[in-house]
C-alpha positions in Angstrom: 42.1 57.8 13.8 42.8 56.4 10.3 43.1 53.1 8.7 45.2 52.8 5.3 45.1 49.4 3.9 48.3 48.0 2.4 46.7 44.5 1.1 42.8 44.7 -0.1 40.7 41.9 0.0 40.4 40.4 -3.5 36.9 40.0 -3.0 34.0 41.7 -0.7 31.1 39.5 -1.9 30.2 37.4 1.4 28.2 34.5 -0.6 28.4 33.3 -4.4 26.2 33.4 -7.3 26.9 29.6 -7.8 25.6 28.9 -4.6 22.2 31.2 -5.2 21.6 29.3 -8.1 22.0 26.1 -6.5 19.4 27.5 -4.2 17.1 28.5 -6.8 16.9 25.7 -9.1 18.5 27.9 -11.6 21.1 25.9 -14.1 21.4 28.5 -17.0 23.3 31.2 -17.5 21.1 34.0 -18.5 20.6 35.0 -15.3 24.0 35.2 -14.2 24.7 38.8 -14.7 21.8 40.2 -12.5 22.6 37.6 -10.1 26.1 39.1 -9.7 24.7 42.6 -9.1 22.5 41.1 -6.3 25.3 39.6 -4.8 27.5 42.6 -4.7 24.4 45.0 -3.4 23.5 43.1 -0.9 27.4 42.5 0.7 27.3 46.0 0.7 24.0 46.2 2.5 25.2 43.4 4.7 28.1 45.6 5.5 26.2 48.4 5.8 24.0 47.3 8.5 26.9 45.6 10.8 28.9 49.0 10.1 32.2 46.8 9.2 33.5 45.1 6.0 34.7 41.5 6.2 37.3 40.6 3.5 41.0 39.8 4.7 43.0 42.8 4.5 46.3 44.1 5.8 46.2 47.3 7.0 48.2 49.9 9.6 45.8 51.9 11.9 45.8 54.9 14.4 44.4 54.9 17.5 44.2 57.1 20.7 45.5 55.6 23.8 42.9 56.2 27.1 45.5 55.1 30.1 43.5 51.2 30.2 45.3 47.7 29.5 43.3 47.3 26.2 43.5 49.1 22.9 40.7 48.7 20.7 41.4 48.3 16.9 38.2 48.6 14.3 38.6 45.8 12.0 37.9 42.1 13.5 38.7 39.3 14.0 42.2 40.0 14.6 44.7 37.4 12.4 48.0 38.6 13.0 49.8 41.7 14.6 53.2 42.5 12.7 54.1 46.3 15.1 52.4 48.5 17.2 54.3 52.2 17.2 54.2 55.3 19.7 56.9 58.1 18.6 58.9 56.1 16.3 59.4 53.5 19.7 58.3 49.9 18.9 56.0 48.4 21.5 56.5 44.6 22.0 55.0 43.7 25.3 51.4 42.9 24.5 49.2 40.1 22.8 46.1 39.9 21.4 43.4 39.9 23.8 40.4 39.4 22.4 40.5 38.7 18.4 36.9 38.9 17.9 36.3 42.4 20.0 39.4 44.0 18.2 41.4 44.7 21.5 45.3 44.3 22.4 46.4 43.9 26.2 49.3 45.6 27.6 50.1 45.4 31.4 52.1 48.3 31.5 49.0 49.9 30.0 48.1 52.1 26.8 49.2 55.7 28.0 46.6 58.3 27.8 47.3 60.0 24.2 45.7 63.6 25.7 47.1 67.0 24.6 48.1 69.3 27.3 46.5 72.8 27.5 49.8 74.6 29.1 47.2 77.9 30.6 47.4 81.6 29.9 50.7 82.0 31.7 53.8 80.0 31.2 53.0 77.6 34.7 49.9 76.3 33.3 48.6 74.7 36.6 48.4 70.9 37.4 51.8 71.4 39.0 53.2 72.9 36.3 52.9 70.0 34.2 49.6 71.6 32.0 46.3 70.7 32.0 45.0 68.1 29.6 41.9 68.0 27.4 39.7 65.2 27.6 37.8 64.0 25.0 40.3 65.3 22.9 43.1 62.1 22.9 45.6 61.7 19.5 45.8 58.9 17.3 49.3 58.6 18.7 49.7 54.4 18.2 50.2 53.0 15.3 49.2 49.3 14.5 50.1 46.7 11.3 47.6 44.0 11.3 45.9 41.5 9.7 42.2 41.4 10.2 38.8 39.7 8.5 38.1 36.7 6.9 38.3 35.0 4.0 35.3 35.0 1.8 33.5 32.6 0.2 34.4 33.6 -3.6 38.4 32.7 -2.6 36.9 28.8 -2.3 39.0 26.7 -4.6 36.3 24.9 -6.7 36.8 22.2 -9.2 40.7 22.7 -9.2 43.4 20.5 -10.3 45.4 20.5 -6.7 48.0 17.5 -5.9 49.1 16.5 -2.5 52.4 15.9 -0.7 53.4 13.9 1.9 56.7 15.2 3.0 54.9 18.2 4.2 51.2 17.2 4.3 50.6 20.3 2.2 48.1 20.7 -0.6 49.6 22.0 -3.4 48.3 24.3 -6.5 49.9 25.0 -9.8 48.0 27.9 -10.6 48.5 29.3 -7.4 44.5 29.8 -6.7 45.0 29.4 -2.9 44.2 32.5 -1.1 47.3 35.1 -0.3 46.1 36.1 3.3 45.2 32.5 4.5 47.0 32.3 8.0 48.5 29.6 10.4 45.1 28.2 12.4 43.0 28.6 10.2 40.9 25.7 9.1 40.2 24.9 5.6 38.0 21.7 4.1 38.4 19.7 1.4 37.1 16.9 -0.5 37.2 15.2 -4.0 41.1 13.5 -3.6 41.3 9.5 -3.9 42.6 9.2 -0.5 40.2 9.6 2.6 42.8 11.1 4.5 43.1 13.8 2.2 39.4 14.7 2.9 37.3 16.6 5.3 38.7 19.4 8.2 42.4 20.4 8.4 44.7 23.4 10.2 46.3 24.8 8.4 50.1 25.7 9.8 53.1 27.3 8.7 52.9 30.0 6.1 50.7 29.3 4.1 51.1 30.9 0.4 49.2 30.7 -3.0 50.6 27.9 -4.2 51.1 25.7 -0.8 49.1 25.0 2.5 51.0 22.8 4.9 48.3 21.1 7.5 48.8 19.6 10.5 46.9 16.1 9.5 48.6 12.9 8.7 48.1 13.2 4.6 48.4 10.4 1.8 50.7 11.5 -1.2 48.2 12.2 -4.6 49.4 13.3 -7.8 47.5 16.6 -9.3 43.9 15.3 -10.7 40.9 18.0 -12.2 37.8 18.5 -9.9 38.8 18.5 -6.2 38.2 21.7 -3.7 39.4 22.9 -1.2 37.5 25.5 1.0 39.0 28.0 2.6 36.5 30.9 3.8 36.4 31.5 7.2 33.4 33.6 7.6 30.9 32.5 9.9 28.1 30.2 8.2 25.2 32.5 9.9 27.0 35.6 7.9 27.0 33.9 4.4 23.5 32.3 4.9 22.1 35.8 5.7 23.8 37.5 2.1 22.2 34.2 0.2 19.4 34.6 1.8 18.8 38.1 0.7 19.9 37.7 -2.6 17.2 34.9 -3.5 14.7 37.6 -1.7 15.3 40.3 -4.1 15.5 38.3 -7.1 12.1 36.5 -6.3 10.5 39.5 -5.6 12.1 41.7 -8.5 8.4 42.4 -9.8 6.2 42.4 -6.5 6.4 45.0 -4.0 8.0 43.5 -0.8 5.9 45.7 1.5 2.0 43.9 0.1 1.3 41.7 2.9 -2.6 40.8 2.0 -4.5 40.2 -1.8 -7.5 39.6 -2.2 -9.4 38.7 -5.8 -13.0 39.8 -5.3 -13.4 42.4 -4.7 -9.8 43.6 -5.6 -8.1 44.4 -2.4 -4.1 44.6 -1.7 -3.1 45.9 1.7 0.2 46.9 2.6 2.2 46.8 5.6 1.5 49.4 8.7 5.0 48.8 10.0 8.0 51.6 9.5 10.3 48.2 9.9 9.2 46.7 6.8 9.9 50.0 4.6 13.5 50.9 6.7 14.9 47.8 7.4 16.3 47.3 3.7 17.4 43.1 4.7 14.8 41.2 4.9 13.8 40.0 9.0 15.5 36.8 8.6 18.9 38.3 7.6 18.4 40.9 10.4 18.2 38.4 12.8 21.2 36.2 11.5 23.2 39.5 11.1 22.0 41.4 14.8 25.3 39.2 16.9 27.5 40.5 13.8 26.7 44.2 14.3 30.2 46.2 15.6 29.3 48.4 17.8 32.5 49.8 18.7 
């Protein structure tokens, strides 16, 4: 099996140094640069431990097929299927089964993708037909699709944005909306005159980088500085665990994580008996908000 991505997420950071700072109390800059390392170790750590990255991509995979309705596909959640290919055929009768768990349904079934052994003589056995080799099926489908979500960093903070009503679509001028932002997906905004313009919308259509057509009823606004629009879709628990790391390392950048007693007289430091607190690298909080995020597949 292979994976060859044809769009690359623009980012892979799954939190923001702006909001660590907010977190820390920090409003200068001088601490911006080792903030930004932080942030970009511990995504990778994050992705790392769930053993799957998260940023948007587009990408075409091969998989083997086991003779079951489902085909499982590696990267999740599933956005968008464009073709699914066995032997230069195109497959069209299936849908997405479960987005989350990465599978596609198929009544007529996934055929078993299983080389045939054909035997010492030309017969072969199994009525003639070869015997095959289990354990040994060939990435023989091959699947375009749009999987992951948007981070975080593709927020559009502070913008100048404008809104029509012909379309209820917010609109962008500088084209800062993210490229892989998709038809259901639910973006929130805030800082436009009109209420309506406010708060949680779907987005529908096709969305692009300069235009995001919503379903909601909105109020026409000429473009005005310092209004957002958010548009990650990562789950909250994911984000909160990467921020949560990041303040950990940069508090303790000068103590030694693992010193779980001091005391002053007599001098005494006593460090922690468990092989958890030296191999677990994210600290137990960010374990726990990362454990249902794990892909096990």
């Amino acid at each position: 099996m292979a994976i060859t991505i044809t769009t690359v997420s623009p980012t892979r950071f799954l939190t923001t140094r702006i909001r660590v700072k907010a977190d820390l109390g920090i409003t200068t800059t001088d601490k911006d640069a080792i903030l930004d390392q932080y942030v970009r170790d511990v995504s990778a750590a994050v992705e790392s431990y769930c053993h799957r990255p998260f940023g948007r991509e587009v990408l075409t995979e091969t998989v083997a097929g086991y003779g079951e309705n489902r085909l499982m596909l590696t990267r999740t959640p599933i956005i968008a299927v464009s073709a699914v290919v066995r032997d230069s055929e195109a497959i069209t009768d299936y849908s997405v089964d479960n987005a989350g768990a990465g599978t596609l349904y198929r009544e007529a079934g996934w055929g078993w993708t299983v080389p045939v052994w054909d035997g010492i003589t030309a017969g072969g056995g199994f009525f003639d037909l070869g015997s095959p080799l289990p354990r040994q099926e060939q990435p023989d489908y091959s699947v375009s699709y749009t999987a992951g979500y948007v981070l975080p960093a593709q927020n559009v903070l502070s913008a100048k944005l404008a809104v029509l009503a012909t379309d209820d679509s917010f609109n962008s001028t500088g084209l800062l909306f993210p490229a892989l932002l998709k038809s259901g997906d639910v973006i929130e905004t805030s800082g436009f005159t009109n209420a309506a313009n406010n708060g949680r919308h779907v987005v529908t259509g096709t969305p692009t980088t300069a235009k995001i057509a919503t379903t909601s009823a909105l109020t026409a606004e000429a473009g005005a500085t310092g209004r957002t629009v958010l548009t990650q879709t990562l789950p909250g628990d994911v984000e909160l665990a990467a921020r949560l790391a990041v303040k950990s390392i940069y508090l303790e950048r000068q103590d030694n994580p693992n010193v779980i007693e001091k005391q002053l007289g007599p001098a005494r430091v006593r460090l922690s008996e468990s092989d958890l607190a030296q191999l677990r690298g994210l600290p137990a909080v960010c374990v726990g908000l990362l454990r249902p995020w794990v892909r096990v597949a």
